[in-house]
N, C-alpha and C positions, 0 to 999 in steps of 0.2 A: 892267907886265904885258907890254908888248910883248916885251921885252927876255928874258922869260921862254917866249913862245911863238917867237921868233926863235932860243933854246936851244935852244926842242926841235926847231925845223925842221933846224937845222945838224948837229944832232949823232943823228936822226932814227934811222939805219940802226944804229949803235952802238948808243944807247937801247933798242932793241928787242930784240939778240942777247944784253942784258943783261937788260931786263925785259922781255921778251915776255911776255903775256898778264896785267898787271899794272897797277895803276892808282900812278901815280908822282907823288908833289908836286915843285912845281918851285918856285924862290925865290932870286930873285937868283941867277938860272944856273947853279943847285944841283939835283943833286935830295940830297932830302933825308930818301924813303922810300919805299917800292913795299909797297902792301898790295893784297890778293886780291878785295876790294871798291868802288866808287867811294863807300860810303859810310863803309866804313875810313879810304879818303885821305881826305877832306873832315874827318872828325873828327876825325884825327890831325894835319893841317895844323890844324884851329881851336885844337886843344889846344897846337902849338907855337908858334903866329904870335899865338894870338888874332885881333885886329880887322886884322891886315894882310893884305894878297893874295899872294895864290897860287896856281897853279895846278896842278891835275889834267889828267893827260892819260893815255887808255890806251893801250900799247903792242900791239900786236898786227901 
């Protein structure tokens, strides 16, 4: 998980002028999908990973 929130710090200003205003799964310093809800991401990430972590973050 670190490794995942240490992605998003690094890469923070790019991530944004890409997904601004978007909730983005991150996984293994991927992202790996920007949906319009935090409740879309979370569901979309459980549906791809299942039982493993990941994280959401919003871009704004």
């Amino acid at each position: 998980m670190l490794k995942n929130i240490s992605f998003y710090q690094q890469n923070k200003e790019r991530l944004k002028k890409i997904y601004r205003g978007k909730y983005i799964v991150i996984k293994e310093q991927k992202v790996l999908g920007a949906f319009s809800t935090w409740q879309e991401a979370c569901a979309n990430g459980l549906k791809l990973l299942k039982n493993d972590n990941f994280l959401v973050k919003y871009c704004q």
